[in-house]
N, C-alpha and C positions, 0 to 999 in steps of 0.2 A: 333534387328530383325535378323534373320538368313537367309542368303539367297542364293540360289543356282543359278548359271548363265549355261548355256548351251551353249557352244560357240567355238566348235573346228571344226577342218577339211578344213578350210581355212581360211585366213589375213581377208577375208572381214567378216566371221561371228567372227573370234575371235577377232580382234583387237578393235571392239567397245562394244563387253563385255567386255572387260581389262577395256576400259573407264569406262564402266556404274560402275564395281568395284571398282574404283578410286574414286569414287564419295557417292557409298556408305559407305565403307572403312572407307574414310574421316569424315563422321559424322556419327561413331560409329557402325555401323555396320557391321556384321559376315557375309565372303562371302568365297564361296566354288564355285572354277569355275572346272566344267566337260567336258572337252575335248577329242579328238579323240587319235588315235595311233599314226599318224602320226609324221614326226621328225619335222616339221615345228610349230608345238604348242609348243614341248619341246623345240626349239631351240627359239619360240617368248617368251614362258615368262622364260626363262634363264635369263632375265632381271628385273622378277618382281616374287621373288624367295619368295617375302614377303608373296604371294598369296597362299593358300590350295590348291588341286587339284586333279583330279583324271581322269584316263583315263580310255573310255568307247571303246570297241571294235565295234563299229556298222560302217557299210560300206554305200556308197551310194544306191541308191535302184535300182537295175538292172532290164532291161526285164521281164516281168515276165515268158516268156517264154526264157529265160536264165536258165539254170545249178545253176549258180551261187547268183540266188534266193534262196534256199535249204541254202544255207551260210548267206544270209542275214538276211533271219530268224532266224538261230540259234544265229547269234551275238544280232540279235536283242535285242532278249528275253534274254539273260547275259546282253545285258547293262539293259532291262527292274530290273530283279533279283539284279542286281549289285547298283543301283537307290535305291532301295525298301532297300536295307541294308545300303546304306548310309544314307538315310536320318531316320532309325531307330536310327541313331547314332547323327546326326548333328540337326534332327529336325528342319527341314528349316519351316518358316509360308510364304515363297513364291518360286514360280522356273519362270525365265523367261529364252525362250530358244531364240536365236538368227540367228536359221535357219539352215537350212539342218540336217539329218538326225541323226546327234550328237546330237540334242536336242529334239529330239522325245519323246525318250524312258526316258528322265527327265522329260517333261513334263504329256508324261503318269502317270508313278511313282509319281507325284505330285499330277494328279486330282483322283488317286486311293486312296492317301492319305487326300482325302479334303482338300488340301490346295490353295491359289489363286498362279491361271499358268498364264500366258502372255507371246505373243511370237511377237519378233519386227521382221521386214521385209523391210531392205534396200533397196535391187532393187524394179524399177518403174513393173517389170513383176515379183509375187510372185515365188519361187520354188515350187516344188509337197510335199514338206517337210511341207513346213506353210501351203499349200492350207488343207492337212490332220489335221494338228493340230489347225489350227483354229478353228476348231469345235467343241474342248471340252476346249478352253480360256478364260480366263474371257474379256480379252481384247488383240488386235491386234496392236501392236504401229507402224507405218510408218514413211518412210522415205523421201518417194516422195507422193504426195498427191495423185497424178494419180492411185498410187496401191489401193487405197480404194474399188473403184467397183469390184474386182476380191472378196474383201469380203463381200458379202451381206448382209448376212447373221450374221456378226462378231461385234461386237461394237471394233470400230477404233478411235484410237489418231495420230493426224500427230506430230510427235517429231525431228523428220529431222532425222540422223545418228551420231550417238554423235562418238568425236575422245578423245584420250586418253591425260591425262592432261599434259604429259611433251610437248607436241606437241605447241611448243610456238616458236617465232621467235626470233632468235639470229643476230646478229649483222655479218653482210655477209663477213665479212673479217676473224673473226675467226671463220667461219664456213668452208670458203673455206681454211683456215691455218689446221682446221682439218683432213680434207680430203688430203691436200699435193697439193691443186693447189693455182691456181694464182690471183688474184684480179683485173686484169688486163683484162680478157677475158669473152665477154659472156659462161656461162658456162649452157650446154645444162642437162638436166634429163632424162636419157632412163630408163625406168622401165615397168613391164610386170606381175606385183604381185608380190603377196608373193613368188612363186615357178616360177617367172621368165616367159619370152614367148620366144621360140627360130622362133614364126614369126619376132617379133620386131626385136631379133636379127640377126635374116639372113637379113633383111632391109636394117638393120644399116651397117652390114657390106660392105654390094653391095653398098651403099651411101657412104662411106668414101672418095674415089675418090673426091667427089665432093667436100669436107672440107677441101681439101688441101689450096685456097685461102683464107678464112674465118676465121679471129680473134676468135677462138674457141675452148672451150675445151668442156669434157662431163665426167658426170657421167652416171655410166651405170651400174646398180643391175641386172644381168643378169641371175639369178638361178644359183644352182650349175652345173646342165647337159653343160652347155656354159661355162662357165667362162673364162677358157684357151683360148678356141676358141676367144671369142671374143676381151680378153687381147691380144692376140697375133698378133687379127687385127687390133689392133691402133697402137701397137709397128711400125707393118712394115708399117703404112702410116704416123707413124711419128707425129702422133694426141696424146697433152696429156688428158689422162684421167685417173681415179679413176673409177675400175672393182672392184665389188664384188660381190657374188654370192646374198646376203643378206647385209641391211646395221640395225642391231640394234638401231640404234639413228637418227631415220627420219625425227627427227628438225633440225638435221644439213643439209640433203642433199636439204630439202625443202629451207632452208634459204638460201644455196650456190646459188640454181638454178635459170635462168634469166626465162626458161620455161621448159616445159615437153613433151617428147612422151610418152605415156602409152596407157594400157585398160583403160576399162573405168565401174570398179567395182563400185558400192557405197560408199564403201566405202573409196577408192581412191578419188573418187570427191571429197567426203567432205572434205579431208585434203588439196587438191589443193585447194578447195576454201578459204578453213581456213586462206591458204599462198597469195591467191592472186596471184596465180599461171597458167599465160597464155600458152596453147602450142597447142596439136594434138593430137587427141584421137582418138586413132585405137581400136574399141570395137571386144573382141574376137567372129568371127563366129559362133565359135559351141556352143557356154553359152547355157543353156537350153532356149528353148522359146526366142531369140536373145536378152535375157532380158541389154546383154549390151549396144545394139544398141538404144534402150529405154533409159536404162539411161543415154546416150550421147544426144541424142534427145532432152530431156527433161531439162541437164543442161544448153547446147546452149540455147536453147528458153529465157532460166533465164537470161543468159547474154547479157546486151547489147552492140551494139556495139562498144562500146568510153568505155566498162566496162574493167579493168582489169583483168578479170576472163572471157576473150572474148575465148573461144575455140574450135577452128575450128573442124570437126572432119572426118576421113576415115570413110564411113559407111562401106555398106557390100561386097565391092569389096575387100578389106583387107582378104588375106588368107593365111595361114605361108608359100605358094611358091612362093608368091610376089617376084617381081624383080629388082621394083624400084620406084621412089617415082616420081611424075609430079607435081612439085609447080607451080599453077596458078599465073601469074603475077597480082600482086595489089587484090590477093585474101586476105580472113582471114581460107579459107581451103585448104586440099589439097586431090589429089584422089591418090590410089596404084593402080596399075596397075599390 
């Protein structure tokens, strides 16, 4: 079977396409994953070079009474044209897209093609991307169960958020021998996506003070806009840690890690759950629809509380001019302020 994946423009709709190709891949199967322009796709699967691919120019969907509509359109309809000549070539018998606007114009191009489309939907609050495309799918696959009533109208599969198969747990000494730290020390996980939060890390960096007494190190994927910045604030507080803008092999930092600070993507949970991964989930503000804030809601509920996957989480007081963090005594959350 031939099969087209739609999956770029962010970590959280590509990286559990990478998965679903892994898997079909694996048993025989022909797959062509269609991605955006962006550098963050080329630079995810620089690692998974095995895969076909092609990039589609369509942009997020702006205002419509934005300018910048007039553009949206026109890439549109080239990724639509650009679709339609791919798959005269590869002849896919299915497209499933994986959210946001990079998977529109494949899954169009599909059902103009009579072929079966499907498009899966991680977060618990759908985007405007699937709410559109749902309605010429054969089926909707989910992530959270909760998402199901935004589609009424859609025949829906709960399938969870599938993660990518190298994502397995390694042995935490030669994890953290990878990364250059010590085994010796709780070792913290700051992360903020694929393209980094420079809320999290302006946080981190006003909370360092605080670390000076504390047997602790930390990893910290801070996007490339930070990276210096933030390396430069452990240097002079004297905290060791392992900075990088991106970390390619995210079995190792998951394995390193005692807990985590991040957002709170879909598809970030599911890897922290994968690991058994206790920390602090600051869900980004402005996500469309606070659909973070949801799926932080929604994963606490999951855990209980003697659960190792117990995670507290910042709701919507969290805003990138945060100042400082208030840890509750004998709490299992905490508030930004």
């Amino acid at each position: 079977m031939n099969t087209v994946i739609a999956c770029g423009g962010t970590g959280g709709h590509l990286f559990p396409g990478i998965a679903v190709a892994e898997v079909l891949r694996d048993r025989g199967h022909e797959v062509m994953l269609l991605i955006s322009e962006k550098d963050i796709d080329a630079l995810a699967l620089s690692s998974h070079r095995s895969f076909r691919f092609e990039k589609l120019p369509t942009i997020g969907l702006p205002s419509p009474f934005s300018p910048t509509i007039l553009g949206f359109i026109r890439r549109f309809y080239e990724s639509l044209s650009l679709c339609r000549s791919i798959y005269r070539k590869f002849k896919p018998q299915v497209v499933l897209g994986m959210g946001g606007f990079t998977s529109t114009a494949p899954v169009l191009a599909g059902k103009m093609r009579g072929i079966s489309t499907f498009i899966h939907e991680s977060n618990a609050v759908p985007g405007k991307a699937n709410r559109l495309t749902a309605r010429i799918v054969r089926a909707v696959m989910l992530g959270f169960k909760e998402c199901a009533p935004f589609f009424p109208k859609a025949h829906t599969e709960i399938t969870g958020t599938p993660i990518r198969t190298e994502l397995k747990r390694l042995d935490r000494q030669v994890a953290l021998q990878k990364l250059g730290l010590r085994d010796d020390l709780t070792t913290l996980l700051v992360m903020g996506g694929s393209q980094g939060a420079s809320g999290i890390n302006q946080a981190m960096i006003k909370a360092l003070a605080f670390f000076q007494s504390i047997a602790l190190q930390v990893i910290h994927l801070s996007g490339a806009r930070d990276e210096r910045l933030v390396a430069d604030n452990y240097r002079r507080e004297n905290i060791s840690a392992y900075v990088a803008p991106f970390h390619h092999r995210m079995e190792e930092v998951y394995s390193a890690a005692s807990f985590v600070v991040a957002r709170a993507g879909a598809a970030s949970l599911a890897e922290f759950a994968a690991f058994s991964l206790p920390g602090i989930l600051i869900p980004f503000p402005y996500a469309a629809d606070d659909h973070q804030t949801r799926n932080a809601e929604i994963y606490v509920s999951r855990s209980g509380s003697n659960s190792p996957q117990r995670i507290g989480a910042l709701w919507r007081n969290a805003r990138p001019q945060d100042s400082g963090i208030n840890r509750e005594s004998g709490a299992d959350r905490a508030d930004v302020y």
